[in-house]
C-alpha positions as CSV (number, residue, x, y, z in Angstrom):
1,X,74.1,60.1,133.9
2,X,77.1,61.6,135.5
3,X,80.0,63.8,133.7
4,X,82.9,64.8,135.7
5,X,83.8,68.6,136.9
6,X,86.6,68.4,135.0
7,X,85.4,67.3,131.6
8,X,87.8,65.1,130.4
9,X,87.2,61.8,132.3
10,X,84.2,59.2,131.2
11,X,81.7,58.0,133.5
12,X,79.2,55.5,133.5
13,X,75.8,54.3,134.7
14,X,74.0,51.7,133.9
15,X,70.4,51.6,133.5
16,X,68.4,48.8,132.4
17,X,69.4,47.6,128.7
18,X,70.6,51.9,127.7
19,X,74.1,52.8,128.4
20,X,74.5,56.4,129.2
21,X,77.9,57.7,128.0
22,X,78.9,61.3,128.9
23,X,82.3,62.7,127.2
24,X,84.1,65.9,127.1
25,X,82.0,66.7,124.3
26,X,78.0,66.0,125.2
27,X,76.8,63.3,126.4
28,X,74.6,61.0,124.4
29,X,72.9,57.4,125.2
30,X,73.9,54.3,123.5
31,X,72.4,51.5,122.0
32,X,71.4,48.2,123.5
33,X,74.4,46.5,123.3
34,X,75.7,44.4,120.0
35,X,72.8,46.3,118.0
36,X,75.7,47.5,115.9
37,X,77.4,44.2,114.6
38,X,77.0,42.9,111.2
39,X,76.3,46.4,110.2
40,X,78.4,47.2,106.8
41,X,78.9,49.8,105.1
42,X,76.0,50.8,102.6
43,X,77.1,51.2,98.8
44,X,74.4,53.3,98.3
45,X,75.8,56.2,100.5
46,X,75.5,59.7,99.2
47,X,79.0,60.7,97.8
48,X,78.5,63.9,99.6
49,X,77.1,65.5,102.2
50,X,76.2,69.4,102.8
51,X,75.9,70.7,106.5
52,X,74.0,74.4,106.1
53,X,73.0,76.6,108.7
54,X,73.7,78.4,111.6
55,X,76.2,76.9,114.5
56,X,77.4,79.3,117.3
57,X,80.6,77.1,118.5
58,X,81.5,75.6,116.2
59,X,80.9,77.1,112.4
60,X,84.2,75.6,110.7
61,X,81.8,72.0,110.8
62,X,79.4,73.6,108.1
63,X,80.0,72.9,104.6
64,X,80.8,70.0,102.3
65,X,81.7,66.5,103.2
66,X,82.8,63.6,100.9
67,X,82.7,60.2,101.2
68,X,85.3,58.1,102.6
69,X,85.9,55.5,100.3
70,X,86.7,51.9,102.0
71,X,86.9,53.5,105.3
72,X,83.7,52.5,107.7
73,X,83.1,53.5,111.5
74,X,80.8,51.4,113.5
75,X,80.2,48.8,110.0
76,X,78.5,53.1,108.4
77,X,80.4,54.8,106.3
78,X,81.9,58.7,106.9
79,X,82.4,61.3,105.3
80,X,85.4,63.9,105.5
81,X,85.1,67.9,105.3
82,X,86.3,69.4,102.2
83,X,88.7,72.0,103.8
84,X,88.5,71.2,107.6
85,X,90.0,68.2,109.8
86,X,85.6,67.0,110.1
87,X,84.5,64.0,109.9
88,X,80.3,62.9,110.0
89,X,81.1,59.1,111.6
90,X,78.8,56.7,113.4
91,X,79.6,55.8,117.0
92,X,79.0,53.0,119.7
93,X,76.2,54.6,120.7
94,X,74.4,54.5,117.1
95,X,74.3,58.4,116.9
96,X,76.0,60.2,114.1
97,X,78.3,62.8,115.3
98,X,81.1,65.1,113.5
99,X,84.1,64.9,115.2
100,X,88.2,65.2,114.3
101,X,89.6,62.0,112.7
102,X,91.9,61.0,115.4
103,X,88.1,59.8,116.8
104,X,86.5,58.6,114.1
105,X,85.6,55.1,115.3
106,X,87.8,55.3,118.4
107,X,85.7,57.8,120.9
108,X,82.2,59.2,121.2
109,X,82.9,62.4,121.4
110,X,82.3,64.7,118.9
111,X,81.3,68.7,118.0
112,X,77.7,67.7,116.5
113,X,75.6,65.0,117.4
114,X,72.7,63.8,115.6
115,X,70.4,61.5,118.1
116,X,68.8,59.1,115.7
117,X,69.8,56.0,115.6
118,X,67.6,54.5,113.1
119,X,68.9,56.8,110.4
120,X,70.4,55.0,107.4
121,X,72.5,58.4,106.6
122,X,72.3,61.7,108.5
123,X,70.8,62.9,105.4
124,X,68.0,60.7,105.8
125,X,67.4,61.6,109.2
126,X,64.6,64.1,110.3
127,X,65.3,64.5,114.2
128,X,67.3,68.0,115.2
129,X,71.0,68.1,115.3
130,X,72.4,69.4,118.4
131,X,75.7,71.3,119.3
132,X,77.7,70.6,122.2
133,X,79.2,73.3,124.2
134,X,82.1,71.4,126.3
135,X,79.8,69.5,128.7
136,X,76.4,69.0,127.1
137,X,74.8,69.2,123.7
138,X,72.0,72.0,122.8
139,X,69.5,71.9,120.1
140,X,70.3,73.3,116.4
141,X,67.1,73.7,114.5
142,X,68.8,75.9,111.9
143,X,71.0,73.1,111.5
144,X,70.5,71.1,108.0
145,X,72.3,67.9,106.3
146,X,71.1,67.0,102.6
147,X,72.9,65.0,99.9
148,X,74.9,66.2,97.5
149,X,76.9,69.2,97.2
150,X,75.1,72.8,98.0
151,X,73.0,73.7,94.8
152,X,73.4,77.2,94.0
153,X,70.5,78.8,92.2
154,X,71.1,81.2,89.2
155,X,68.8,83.9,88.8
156,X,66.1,83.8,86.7
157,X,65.0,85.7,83.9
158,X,61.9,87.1,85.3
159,X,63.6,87.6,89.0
160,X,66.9,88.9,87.1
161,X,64.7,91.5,86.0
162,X,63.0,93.0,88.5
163,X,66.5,93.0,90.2
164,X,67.9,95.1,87.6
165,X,65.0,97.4,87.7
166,X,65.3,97.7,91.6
167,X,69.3,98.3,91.3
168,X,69.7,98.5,87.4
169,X,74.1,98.0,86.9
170,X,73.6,97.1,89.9
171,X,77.3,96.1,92.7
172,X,79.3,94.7,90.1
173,X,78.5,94.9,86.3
174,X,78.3,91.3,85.6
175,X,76.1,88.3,86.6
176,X,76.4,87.0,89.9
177,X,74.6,83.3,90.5
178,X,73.5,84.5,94.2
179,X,73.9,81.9,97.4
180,X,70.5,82.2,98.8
181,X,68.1,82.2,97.1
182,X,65.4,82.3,100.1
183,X,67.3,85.0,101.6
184,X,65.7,87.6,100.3
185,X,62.6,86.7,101.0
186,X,63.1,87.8,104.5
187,X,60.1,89.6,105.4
188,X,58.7,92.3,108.3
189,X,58.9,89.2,110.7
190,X,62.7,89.2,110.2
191,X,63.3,92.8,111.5
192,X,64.1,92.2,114.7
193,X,67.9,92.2,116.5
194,X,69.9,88.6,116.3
195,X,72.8,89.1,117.8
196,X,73.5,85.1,117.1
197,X,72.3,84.2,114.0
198,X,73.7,85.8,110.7
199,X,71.0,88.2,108.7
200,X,70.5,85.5,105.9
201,X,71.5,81.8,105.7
202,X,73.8,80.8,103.1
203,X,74.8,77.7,101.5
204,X,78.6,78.5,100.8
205,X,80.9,77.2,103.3
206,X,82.9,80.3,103.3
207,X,79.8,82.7,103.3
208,X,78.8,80.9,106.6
209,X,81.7,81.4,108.1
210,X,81.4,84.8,107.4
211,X,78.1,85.3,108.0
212,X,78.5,83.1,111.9
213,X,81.5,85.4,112.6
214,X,78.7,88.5,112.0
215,X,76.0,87.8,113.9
216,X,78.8,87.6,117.1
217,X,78.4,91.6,116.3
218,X,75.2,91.8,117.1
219,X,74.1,94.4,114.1
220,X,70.5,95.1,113.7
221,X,68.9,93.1,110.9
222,X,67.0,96.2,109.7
223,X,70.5,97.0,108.1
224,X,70.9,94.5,106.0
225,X,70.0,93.9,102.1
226,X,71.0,90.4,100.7
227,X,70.5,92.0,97.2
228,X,74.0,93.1,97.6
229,X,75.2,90.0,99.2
230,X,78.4,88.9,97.0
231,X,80.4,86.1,97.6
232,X,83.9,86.0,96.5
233,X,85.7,83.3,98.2
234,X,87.8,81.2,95.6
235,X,85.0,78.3,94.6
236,X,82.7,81.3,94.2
237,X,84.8,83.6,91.6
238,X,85.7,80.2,90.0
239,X,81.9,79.6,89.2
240,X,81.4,83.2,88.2
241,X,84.3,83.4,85.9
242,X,85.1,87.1,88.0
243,X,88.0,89.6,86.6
244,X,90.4,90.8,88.6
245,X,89.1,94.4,88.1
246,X,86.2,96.2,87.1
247,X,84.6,99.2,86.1
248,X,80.9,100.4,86.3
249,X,78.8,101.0,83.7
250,X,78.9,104.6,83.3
251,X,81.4,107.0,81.7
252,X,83.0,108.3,85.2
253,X,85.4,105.9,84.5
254,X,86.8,104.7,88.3
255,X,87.8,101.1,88.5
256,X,88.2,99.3,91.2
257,X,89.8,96.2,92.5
258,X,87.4,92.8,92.9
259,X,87.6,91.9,96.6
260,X,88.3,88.2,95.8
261,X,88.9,85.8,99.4
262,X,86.0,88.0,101.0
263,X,82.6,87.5,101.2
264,X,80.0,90.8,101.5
265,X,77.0,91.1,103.2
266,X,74.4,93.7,101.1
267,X,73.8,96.8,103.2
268,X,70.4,99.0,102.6
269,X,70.6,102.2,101.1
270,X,70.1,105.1,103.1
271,X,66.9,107.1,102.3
272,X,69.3,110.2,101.6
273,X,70.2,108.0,98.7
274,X,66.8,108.4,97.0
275,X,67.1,112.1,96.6
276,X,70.4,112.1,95.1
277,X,71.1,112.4,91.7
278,X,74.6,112.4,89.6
279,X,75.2,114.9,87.1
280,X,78.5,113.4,84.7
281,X,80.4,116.1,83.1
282,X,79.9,116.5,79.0
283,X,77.8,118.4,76.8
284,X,74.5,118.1,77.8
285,X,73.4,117.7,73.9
286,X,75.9,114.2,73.6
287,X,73.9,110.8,73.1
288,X,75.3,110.1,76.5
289,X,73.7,112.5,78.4
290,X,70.5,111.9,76.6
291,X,71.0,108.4,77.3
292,X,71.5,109.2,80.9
293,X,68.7,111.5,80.7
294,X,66.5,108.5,79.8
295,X,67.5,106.1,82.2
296,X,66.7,108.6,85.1
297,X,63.3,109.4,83.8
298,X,62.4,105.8,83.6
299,X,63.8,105.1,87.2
300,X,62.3,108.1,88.8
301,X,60.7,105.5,91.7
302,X,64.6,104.1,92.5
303,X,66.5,107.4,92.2
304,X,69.5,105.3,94.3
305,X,69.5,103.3,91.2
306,X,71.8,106.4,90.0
307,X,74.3,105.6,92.9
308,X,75.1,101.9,91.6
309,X,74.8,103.2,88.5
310,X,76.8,106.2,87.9
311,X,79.1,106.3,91.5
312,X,82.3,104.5,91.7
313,X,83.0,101.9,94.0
314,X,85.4,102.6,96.6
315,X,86.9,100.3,100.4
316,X,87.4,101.7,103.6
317,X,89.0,99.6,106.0
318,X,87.9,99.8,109.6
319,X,88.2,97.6,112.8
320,X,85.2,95.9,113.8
321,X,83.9,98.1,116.6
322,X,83.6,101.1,114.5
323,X,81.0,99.1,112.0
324,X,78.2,99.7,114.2
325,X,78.6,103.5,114.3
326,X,78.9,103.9,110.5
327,X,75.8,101.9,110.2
328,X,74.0,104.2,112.9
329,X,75.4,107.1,111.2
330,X,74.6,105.8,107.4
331,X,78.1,107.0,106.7
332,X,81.9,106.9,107.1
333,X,84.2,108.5,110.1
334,X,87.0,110.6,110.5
335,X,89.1,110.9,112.9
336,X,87.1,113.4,116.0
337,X,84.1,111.2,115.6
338,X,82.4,109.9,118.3
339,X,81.9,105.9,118.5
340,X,78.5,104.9,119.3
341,X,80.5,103.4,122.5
342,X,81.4,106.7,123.9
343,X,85.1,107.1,122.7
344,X,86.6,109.2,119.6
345,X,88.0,107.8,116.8
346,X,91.8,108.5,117.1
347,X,93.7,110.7,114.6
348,X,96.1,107.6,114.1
349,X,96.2,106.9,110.2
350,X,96.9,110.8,109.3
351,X,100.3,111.2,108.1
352,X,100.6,115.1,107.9
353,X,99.2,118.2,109.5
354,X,95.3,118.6,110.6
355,X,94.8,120.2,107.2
356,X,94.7,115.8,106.0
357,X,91.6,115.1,108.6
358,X,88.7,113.7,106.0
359,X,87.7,110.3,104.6
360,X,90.0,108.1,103.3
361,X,88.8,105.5,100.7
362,X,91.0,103.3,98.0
363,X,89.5,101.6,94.6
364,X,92.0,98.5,96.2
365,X,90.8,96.2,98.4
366,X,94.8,95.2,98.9
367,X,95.5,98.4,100.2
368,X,92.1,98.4,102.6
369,X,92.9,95.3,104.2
370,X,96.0,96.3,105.5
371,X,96.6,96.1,109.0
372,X,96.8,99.8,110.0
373,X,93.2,99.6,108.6
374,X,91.7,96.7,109.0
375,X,93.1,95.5,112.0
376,X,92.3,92.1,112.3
377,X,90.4,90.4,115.2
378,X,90.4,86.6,116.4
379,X,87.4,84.4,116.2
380,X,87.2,80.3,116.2
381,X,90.6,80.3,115.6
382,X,90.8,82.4,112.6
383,X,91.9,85.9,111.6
384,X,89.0,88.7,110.9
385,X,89.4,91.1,108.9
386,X,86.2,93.4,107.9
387,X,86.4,96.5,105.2
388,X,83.1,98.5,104.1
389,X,82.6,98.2,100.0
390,X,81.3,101.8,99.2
391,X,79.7,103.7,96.1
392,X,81.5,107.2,96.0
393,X,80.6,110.0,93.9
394,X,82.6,111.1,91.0
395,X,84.4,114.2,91.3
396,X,84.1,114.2,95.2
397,X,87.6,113.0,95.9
398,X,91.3,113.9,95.1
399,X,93.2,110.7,93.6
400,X,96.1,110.6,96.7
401,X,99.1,108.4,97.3
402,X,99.7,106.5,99.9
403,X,99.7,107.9,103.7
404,X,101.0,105.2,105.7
405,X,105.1,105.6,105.4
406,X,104.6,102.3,102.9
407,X,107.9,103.9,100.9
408,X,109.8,103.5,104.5
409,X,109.2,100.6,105.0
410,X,109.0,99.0,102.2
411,X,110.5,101.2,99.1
412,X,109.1,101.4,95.8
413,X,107.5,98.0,96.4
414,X,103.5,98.2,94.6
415,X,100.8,97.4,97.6
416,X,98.6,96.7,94.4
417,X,99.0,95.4,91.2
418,X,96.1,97.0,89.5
419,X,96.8,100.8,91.3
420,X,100.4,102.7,91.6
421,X,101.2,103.6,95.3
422,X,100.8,107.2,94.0
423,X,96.9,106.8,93.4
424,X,95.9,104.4,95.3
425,X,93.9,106.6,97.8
426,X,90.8,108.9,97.3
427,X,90.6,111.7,99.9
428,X,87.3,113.6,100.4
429,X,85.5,115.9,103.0
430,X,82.4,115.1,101.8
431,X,80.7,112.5,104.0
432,X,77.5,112.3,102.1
433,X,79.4,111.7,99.0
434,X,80.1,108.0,100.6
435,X,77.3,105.5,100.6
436,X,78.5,102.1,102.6
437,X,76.4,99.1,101.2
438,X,78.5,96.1,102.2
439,X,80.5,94.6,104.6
440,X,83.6,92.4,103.2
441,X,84.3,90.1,105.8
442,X,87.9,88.3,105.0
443,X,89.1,85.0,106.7
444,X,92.9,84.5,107.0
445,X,93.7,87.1,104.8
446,X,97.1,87.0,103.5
447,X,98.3,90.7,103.2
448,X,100.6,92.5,101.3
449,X,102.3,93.3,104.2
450,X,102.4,89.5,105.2
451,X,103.8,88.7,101.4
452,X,106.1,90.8,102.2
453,X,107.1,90.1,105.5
454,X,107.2,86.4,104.3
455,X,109.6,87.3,101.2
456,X,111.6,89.5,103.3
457,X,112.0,86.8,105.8
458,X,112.5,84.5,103.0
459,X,115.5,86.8,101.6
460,X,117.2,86.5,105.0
461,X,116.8,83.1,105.4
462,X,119.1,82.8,102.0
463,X,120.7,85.7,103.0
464,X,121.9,83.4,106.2
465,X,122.1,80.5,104.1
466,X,124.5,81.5,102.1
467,X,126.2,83.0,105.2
468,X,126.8,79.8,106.6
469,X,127.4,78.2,103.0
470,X,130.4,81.2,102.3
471,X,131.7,80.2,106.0
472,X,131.7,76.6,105.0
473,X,133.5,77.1,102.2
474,X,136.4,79.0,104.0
475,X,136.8,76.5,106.4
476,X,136.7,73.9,103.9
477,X,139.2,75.8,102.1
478,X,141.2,76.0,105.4
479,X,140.5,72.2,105.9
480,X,141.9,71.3,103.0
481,X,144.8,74.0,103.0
482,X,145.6,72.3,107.0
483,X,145.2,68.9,105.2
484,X,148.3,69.6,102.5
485,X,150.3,71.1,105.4
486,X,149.5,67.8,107.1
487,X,150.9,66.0,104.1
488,X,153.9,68.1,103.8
489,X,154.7,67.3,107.5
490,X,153.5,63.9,107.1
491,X,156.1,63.3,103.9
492,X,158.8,65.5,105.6
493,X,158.8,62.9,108.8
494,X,158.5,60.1,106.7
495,X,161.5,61.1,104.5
496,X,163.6,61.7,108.2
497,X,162.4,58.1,109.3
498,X,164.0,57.1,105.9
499,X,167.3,58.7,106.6
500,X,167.5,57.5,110.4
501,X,166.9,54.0,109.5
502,X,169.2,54.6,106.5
503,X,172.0,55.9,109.2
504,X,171.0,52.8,111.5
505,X,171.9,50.6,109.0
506,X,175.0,52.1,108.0
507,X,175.9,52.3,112.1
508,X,174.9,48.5,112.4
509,X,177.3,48.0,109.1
510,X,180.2,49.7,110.8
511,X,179.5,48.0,114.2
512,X,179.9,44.7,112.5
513,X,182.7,45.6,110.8
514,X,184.6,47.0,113.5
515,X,183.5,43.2,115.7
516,X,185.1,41.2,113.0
517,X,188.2,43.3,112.7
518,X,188.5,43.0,116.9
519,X,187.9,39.0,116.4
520,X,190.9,39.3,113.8
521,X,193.1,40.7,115.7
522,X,192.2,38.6,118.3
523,X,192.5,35.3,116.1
524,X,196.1,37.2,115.4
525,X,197.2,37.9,118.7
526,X,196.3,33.9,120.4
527,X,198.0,32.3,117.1
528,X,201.5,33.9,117.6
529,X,201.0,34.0,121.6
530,X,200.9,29.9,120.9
531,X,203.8,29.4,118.3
């Protein structure tokens, strides 16, 4: 088998009856030759597929795929990604691969290969897929294809309870059908540091996007809790029937804005956590602090219970190299703080005096996802964006405004629809009064900076449109003012080429009549020169 240094041209070697075929791709062997023909494709094919897992390359090939109806590679069917140019297609070499369309039963290359050529379907197939890397294709065991779309698996009664005694309200205040069900089962084997494989396996498409960009971090699975994990990508918030924005179940009364188009991965509560405990304001004699009263005494063993509970839920933005350090810390840093790589964090955001140095949060994940704080990163071809979802106590921060010049640049304009500009920041001293316990993770976020940007550029755009349609119209109006001049000269000449040929006339008249009266005279003069 021979593949060439630059990886783009095909070689060849034969060997007995096998073909081996190397591509830019991998390099799989082929099938005794004509082993494909007569081969149809099967009506019985799945509709769907689901690819779940782990892939390092090349994570946009996970998800759904749907049949190709009337469209065959190789006499097998394929099947097309839901949201991606991926296609799962038999090749000449009777291996299932996932490759672009332009290939699809054209070229063997592909992104995935699948070596089984006995397999009726790559569902049916129980050999290990394999990832190529450019130049040869590694082993995937993570790596999963089933039929049928990915099965999510509501919570049941008995499990929904022991949650709720664990975290009682609990992130959000409403059910939440969670992803992975096996997830959580991760036990003492898990806790060890996989700085390639996501901390739990997920069967939404967008989660394990998400989750593949996160393990490129390298974070220690110790800090992770997939009790919190929430998925809020727009098939999940769909399923979920999710509002726009929500409020915990106590009487603090802090809303906050749902992160939907991210996807969170559940932190664990630090053990500082435990021995907190939240004191609302009130007469301590009301049914609702009795009520309060109660529900501590019966969750005495989860104390944090009180923090999901009874704290409001705040975002802070942050790049993604400062992730690990507020995990190592267990909390949130201000400017001065040193990164767990060596450097301070740089008194940047502060608009103001030294006095404004604390912790920043906002109850808007809009206003959090901005680029001055959640400066995105590229990966696989997308744009990262990561902000920390955060329980915050009541009456530990100062409702702000905005600190970012946003009025400058772009006037009274809202960053949120759910929060004015003049509230939409919470500004504390208190570090211990944040608790970080997830990690949004956002894929081509569209901004409200980028909305803007796009509608500003959009105003210009008719702003220079009807630039060039006012222009058009004055020199259409002086086109059609040079066009009646024109006609003016146009009849003026005409009526002059009327009156000279009117005056060559009357000259050719008088010419005439001048001849005859010289041949008269003549005809006079001869008949009295004769007589």
């Amino acid at each position: 088998m021979y593949i060439n240094e630059d990886d783009t041209a095909l070689s060849l070697k034969l060997k007995g009856d096998d073909l081996i075929m190397a591509c830019c791709r991998g390099a799989f062997p082929a099938m005794p030759h004509g082993a494909h023909q007569g081969m149809n494709a099967d009506r019985q094919a799945p509709a769907t597929l689901t690819l779940s897992g782990q892939l390092r390359r090349v994570p946009e090939c996970l998800g759904t795929y749907s049949l190709a109806k009337g469209r065959a590679a190789h006499g097998r069917p394929v099947w097309k990604h839901t949201s991606e140019d991926r296609w799962i297609a038999k090749t000449s070499t009777g291996y299932w691969v996932v490759q672009d369309e332009v290939e699809v039963g054209i070229n063997d290359a592909g992104l995935l290969c699948l070596p089984d050529r006995g397999a009726l379907f790559p569902s049916a197939s129980s050999e290990v897929w394999e990832e190529g890397d450019g130049k040869v294709f590694h082993k995937a065991p993570g790596l999963q294809c089933v039929a049928g779309p990915p099965k999510r698996q509501p919570v049941e009664p008995d499990a929904g309870q022991k949650r709720k005694s664990r975290h009682d309200a609990d992130d959000d205040g409403f059910a939440f059908h969670a992803h992975g069900a096996g997830a959580a089962a991760a036990g003492p084997s898990k806790r060890r540091k996989v700085p390639q494989s996501a901390p739990v396996d997920r069967r939404c498409s967008y989660m394990q996007l998400c989750s593949s960009f996160l393990a490129t971090l390298g974070l220690e699975a110790e800090y992770f809790d997939p009790e919190h994990d929430r998925c809020y990508c727009a098939d999940c918030v769909s399923s979920n029937n999710i509002p726009n924005v929500l409020e915990t179940e106590s009487s603090h009364g802090h809303a906050y804005e749902v992160p939907k188009g991210w996807s969170g991965f559940g932190l664990k509560v630090p053990a500082r956590a435990h021995s907190l405990k939240v004191r609302l304001a009130g007469p301590s004699s009301s049914s609702s602090a009795r009520m309060h009263a109660r529900a501590r005494a019966h969750t005495h063993t989860h104390t944090h219970t009180q923090v999901f509970k009874e704290w409001a839920v705040s975002f802070h933005g942050c790049p993604s190299r400062v992730v690990s350090s507020v995990l190592q810390e267990g909390q949130l840093l201000k400017p001065g703080d040193t990164l767990m790589d060596g450097t301070k964090l740089a008194n940047r955001l502060t608009k103001g005096s030294e006095d404004r140095i604390g912790l920043y949060t906002s109850p808007s994940i809009k206003y959090c996802e901005l680029d001055i704080y959640a400066k995105p990163c590229r990966w696989a071809g997308r744009s990262v964006r990561m902000v920390l979802q955060c329980r915050q106590k009541p009456g530990s921060f100062s409702p702000a405004g905005e600190t970012i010049d946003w009025k400058g640049r772009f006037g009274n304009a809202p960053i949120s629809t759910h929060f004015g500009n003049d509230e939409i920041e919470r500004f504390t001293r208190a570090g211990g009064s944040i608790i970080p316990y997830r990690i949004l993770i956002g894929l081509d976020v569209v901004t409200r900076e980028d909305e803007l940007a796009k509608l500003e550029n959009l105003r210009k755009r008719v702003a220079d449109a009807e630039k060039v349609l006012h222009d058009a119209r004055i020199a259409q109006a002086k086109a059609h003012q040079a066009k009646l001049e024109a006609e003016r000269a146009l009849q003026k000449h005409v009526l002059l080429e009327q009156n000279a040929e009117m005056a060559k006339k009357a000259a050719e008249r008088q010419v005439e009549k001048e001849r005859q009266a010289l041949a008269w005279e003549q005809l006079k003069a001869q008949l009295k020169g004769g007589v």
